[in-house]
C-alpha positions as CSV (number, residue, x, y, z in Angstrom):
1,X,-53.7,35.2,-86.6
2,X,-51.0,35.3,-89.7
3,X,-51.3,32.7,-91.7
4,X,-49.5,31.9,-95.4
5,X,-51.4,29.9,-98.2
6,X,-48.8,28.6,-100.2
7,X,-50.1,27.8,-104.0
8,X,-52.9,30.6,-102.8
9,X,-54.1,31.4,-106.4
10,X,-54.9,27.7,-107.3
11,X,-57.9,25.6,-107.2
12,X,-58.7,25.3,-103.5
13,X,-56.8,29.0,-102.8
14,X,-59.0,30.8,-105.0
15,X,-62.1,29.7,-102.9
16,X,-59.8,29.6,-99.5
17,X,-58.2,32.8,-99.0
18,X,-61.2,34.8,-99.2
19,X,-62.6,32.5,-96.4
20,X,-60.0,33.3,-94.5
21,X,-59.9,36.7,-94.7
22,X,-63.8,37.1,-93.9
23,X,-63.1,35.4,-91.0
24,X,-60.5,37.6,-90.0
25,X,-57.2,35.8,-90.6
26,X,-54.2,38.4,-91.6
27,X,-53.1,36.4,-95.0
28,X,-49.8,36.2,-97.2
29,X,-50.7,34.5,-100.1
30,X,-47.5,33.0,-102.2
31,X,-47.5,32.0,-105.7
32,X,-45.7,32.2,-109.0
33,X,-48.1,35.0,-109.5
34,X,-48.8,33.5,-113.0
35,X,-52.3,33.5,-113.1
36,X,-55.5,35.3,-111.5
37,X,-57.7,33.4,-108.6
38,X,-60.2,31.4,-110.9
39,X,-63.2,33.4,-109.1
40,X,-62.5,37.3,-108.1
41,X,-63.2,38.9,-104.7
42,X,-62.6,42.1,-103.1
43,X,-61.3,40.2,-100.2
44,X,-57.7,40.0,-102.5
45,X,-57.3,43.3,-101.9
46,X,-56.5,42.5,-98.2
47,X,-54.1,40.1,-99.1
48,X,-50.4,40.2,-99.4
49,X,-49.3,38.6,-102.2
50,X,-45.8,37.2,-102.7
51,X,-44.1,36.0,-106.2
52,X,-42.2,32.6,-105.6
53,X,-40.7,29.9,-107.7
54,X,-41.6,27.4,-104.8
55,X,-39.5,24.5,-107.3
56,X,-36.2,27.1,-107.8
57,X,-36.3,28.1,-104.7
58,X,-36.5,24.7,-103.3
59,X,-34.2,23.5,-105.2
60,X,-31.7,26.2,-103.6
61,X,-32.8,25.2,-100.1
62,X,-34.0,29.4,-99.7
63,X,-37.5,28.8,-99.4
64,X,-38.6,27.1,-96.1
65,X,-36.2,29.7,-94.2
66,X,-37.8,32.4,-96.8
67,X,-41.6,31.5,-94.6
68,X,-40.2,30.9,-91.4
69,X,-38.7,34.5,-91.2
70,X,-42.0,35.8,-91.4
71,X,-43.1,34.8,-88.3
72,X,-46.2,33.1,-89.5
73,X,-48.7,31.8,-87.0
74,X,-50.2,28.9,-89.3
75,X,-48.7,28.0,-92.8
76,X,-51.3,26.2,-94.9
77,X,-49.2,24.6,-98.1
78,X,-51.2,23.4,-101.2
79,X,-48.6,22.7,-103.4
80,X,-46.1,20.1,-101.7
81,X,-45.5,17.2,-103.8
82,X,-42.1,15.8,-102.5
83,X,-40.5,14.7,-99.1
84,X,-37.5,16.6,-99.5
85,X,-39.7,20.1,-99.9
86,X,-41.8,18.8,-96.8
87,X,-38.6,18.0,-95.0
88,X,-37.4,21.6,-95.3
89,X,-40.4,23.5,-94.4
90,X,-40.6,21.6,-91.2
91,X,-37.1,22.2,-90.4
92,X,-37.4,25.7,-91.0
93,X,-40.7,26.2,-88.8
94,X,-40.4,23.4,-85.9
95,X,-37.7,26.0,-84.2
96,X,-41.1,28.7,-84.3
97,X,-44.1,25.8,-83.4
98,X,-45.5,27.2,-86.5
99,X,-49.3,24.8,-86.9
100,X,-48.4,23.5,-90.3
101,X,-51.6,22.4,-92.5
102,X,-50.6,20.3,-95.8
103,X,-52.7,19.7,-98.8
104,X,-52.5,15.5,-99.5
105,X,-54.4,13.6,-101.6
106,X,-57.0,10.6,-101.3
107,X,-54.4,8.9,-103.6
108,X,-52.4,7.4,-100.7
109,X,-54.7,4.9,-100.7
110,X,-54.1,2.0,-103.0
111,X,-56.5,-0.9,-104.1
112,X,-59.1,-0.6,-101.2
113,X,-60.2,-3.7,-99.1
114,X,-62.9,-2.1,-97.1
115,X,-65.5,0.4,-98.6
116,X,-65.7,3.4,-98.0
117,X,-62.0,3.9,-96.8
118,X,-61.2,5.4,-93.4
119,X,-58.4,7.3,-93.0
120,X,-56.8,4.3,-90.7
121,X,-56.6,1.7,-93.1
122,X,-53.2,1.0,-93.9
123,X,-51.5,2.9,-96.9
124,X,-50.6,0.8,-99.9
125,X,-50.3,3.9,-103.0
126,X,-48.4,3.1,-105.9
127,X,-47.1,6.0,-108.8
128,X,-45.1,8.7,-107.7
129,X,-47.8,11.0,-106.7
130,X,-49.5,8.7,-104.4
131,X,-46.2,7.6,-102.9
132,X,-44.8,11.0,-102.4
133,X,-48.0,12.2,-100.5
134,X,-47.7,9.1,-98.6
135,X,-44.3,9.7,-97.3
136,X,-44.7,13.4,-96.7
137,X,-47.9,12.3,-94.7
138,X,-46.2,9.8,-92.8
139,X,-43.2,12.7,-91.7
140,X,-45.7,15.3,-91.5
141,X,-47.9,13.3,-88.9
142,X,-44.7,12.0,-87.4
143,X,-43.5,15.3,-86.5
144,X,-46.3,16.2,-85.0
145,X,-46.7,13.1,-82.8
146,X,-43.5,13.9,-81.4
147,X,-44.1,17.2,-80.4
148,X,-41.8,18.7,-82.8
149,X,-44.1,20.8,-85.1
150,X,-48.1,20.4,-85.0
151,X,-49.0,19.3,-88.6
152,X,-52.3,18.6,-90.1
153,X,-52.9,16.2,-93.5
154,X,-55.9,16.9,-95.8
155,X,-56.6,14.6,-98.5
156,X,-59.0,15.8,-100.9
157,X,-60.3,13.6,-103.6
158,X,-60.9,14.8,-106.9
159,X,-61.3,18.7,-106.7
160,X,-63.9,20.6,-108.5
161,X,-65.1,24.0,-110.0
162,X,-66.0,26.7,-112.3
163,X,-62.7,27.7,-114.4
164,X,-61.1,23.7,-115.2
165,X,-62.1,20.3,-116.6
166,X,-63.5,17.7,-113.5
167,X,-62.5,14.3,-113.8
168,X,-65.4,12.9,-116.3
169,X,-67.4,9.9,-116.8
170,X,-64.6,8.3,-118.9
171,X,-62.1,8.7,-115.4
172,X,-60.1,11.5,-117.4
173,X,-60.1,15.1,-118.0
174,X,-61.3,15.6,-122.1
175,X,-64.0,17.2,-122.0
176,X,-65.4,15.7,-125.7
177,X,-66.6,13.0,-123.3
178,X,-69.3,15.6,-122.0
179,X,-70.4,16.7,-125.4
180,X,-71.1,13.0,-126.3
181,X,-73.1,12.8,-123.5
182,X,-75.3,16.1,-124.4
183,X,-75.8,15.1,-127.6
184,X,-76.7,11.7,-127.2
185,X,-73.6,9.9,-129.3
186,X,-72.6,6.6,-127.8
187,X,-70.0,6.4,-125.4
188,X,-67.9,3.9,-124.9
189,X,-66.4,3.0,-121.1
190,X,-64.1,0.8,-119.9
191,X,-64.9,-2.5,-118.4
192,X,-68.1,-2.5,-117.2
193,X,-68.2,1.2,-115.5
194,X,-68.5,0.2,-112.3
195,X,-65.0,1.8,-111.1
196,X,-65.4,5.3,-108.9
197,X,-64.7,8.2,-108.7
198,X,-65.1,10.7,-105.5
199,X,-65.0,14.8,-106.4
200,X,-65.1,16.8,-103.9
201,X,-66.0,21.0,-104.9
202,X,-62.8,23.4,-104.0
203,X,-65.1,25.2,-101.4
204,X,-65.4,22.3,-99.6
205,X,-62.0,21.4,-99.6
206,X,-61.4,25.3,-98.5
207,X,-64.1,24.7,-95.7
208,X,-62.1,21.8,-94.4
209,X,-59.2,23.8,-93.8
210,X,-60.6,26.9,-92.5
211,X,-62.3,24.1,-89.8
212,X,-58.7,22.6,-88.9
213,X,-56.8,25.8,-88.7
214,X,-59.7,27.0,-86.2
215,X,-59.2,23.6,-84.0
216,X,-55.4,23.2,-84.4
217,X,-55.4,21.1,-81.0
218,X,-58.1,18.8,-82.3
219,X,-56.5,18.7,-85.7
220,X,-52.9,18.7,-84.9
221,X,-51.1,15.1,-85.4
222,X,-54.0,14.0,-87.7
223,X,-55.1,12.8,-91.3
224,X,-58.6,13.3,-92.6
225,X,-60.3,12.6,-95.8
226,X,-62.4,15.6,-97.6
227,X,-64.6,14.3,-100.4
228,X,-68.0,15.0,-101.3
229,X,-70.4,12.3,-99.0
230,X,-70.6,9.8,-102.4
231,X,-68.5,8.4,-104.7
232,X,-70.2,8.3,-108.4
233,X,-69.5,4.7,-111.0
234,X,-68.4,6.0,-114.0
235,X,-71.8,4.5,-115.5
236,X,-74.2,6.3,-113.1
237,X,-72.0,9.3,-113.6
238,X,-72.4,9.3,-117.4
239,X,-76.3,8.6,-117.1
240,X,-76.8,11.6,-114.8
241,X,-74.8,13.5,-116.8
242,X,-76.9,12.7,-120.4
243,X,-79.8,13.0,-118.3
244,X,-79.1,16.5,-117.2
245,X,-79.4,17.5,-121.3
246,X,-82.3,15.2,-121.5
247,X,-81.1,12.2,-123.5
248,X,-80.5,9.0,-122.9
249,X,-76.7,7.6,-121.9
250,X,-76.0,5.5,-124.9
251,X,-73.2,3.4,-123.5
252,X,-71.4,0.8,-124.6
253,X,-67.9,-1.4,-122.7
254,X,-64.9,-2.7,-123.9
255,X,-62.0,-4.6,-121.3
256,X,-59.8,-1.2,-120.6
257,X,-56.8,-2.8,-122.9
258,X,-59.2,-2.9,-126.1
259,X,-61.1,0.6,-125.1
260,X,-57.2,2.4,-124.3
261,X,-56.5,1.8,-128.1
262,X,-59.1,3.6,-129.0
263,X,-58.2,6.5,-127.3
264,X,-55.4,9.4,-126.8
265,X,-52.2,7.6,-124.7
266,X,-52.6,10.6,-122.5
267,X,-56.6,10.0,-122.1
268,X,-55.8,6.4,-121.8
269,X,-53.2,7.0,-118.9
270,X,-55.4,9.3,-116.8
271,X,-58.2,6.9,-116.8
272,X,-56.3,3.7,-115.7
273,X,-55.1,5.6,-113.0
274,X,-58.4,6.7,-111.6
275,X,-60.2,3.6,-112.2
276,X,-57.3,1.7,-110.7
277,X,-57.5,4.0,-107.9
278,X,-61.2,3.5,-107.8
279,X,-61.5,5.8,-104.6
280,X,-64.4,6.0,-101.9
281,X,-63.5,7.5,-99.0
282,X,-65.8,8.0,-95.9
283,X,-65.9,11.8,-94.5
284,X,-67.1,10.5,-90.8
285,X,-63.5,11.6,-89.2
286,X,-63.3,14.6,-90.9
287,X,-67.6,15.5,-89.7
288,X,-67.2,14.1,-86.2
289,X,-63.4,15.8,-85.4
290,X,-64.1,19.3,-87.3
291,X,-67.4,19.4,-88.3
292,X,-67.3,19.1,-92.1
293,X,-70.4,18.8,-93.9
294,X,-69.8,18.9,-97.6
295,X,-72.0,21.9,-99.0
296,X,-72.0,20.2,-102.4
297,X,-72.5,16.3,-103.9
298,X,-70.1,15.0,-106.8
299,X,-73.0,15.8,-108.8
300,X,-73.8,19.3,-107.9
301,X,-69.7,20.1,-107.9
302,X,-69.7,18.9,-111.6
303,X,-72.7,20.7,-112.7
304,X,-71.6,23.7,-111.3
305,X,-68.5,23.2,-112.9
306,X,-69.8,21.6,-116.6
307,X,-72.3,25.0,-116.9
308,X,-69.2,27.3,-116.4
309,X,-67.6,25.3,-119.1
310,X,-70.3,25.4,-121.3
311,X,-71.0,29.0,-121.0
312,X,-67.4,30.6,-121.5
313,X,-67.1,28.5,-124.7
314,X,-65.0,25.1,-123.4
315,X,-67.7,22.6,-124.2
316,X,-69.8,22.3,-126.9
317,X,-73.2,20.7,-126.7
318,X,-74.4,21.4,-129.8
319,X,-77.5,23.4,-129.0
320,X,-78.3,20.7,-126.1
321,X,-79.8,22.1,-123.2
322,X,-78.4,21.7,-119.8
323,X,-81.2,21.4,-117.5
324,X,-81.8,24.1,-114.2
325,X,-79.6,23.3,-111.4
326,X,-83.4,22.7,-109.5
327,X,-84.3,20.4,-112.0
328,X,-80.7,18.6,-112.1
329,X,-80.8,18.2,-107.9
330,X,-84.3,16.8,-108.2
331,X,-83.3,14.2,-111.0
332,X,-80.4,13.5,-109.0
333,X,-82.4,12.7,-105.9
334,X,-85.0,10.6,-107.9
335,X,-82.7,8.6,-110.0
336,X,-79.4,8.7,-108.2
């Protein structure tokens, strides 16, 4: 089978193409060609590789027709972020009943009523991300309902590895929040802490689509979450996190108007939106239709992805300790 990953060299590319081309897919991989897959693999030399402006291109109405002519079998796009780009690439393959797989986000959920959310309850996102990926969900699925192209939504929550900054205990990306933590310096949180957060570890999400593309009837015309099995508070995230260098979480809350001031407007921004997100998603659909089982917790994702940071130089703990990944899992289980 001949299948394109669009945004192939990204987060959840760098740990999917290889996947797929172990398990024998023929793979085109598009991408700016920018940057390097975050982790190597000989499996890249299998791959053909394509340099695209997906935006420019876009914008000239070329790029849709520019995948379709290729004849692919399954087009699996990572990095779709309006309606209009959706639109064309479904007009371009529906004529070919190419199995299109789209990369959403958890963030067409709003406010939740009922925890953790299922990927029926009804859509309420707000900001233009959220809203986008709703829309583009809603044609994507609607297409496929009607029998004009199969389509497949993924929504991955907050994605994770080795190479980039995880969402942290502060519901944003600096990572001074982490050498706080290690070194046992207060850290203040907003509200109480008790907002969420739910990672989910790039090979996972790469999992997930490697399942769907191999079930395209069973997958065709539907949404399905892919999260790790737990969401984390930002409080029990922060304590596991000080823990795993062996000092206590020194915490202390401020209502998030009086704890944004003291804090970067960027910093500020990023946290309001998760905690006013506050996702939890269930992963029962996505287990019962393809058979996902997370490999990793929110916990284990960020280790794995704090100890890369820490070794090539991003973080510094100050000549803290970050504790075995045995003896982090066994904390996790006895205190989590």
């Amino acid at each position: 089978m001949k299948v394109a990953v669009i945004g192939a060299t990204g987060h959840i590319g760098t740990y999917l193409v290889p996947r797929l081309v172990t398990e024998g897919y023929e793979v085109v991989a598009f991408s700016r060609g920018q940057r390097q897959p975050y982790l190597a693999d000989p499996s890249w030399g299998k791959v053909q590789q394509v340099s695209v402006d997906r935006e420019r291109e876009d914008q000239a109405g070329t790029f849709a027709e520019r995948v379709a002519s290729m004849n692919f079998d399954a087009v699996v796009d990572l990095i779709c972020f309006s309606v209009g780009s959706a639109r064309q690439l479904v007009d371009a393959l529906a004529p070919r009943g190419t199995y299109l797989l789209h990369c959403g986000t958890i963030w067409v959920h709003g406010p939740a009523v009922e925890v953790p959310l299922t990927e029926d309850a009804p859509r309420r996102p707000f900001g233009e991300y959220g809203t986008q990926k709703a829309a583009i969900e809603e044609l994507l699925l609607g297409a496929s309902l009607s029998g004009r192209l199969p389509c497949s939504v993924l929504h991955p929550g907050h994605i994770v590895g080795p190479g980039w900054a995880p969402v942290n205990p502060a519901g944003n990306f600096n990572t001074a929040v982490f050498e706080r933590l290690a070194r046992g310096e207060e850290l203040p949180l907003p509200n109480f802490g008790l907002e969420t957060v739910h990672h989910v570890h790039a090979a996972d999400v790469a999992q997930a689509f490697v399942l769907a593309l191999a079930q395209r009837d069973r997958a065709a015309g539907q949404a399905f979450h892919v999260v790790s099995e737990r969401a984390l508070t930002l409080r029990g995230y922060a304590e596991q996190v000080a823990a795993w260098f062996g000092q206590p979480a020194r915490l202390s809350f401020l209502p998030f108007e009086d704890w944004a001031k003291t804090q970067s407007p960027e910093d500020a921004a990023a946290t309001w939106d998760h905690i006013a997100h506050s996702p939890c998603t269930s992963t029962a659909k996505a287990s019962s239709v393809l058979g996902y089982q997370p490999a990793y917790t929110s916990l284990e994702a960020v280790y794995e992805a704090l100890s890369w940071l820490i070794d090539n130089g991003r973080v510094d703990v100050g000549g803290a300790k970050l504790a075995s990944q045995k003896a982090a899992s066994s904390q996790k289980s006895t205190r989590g």
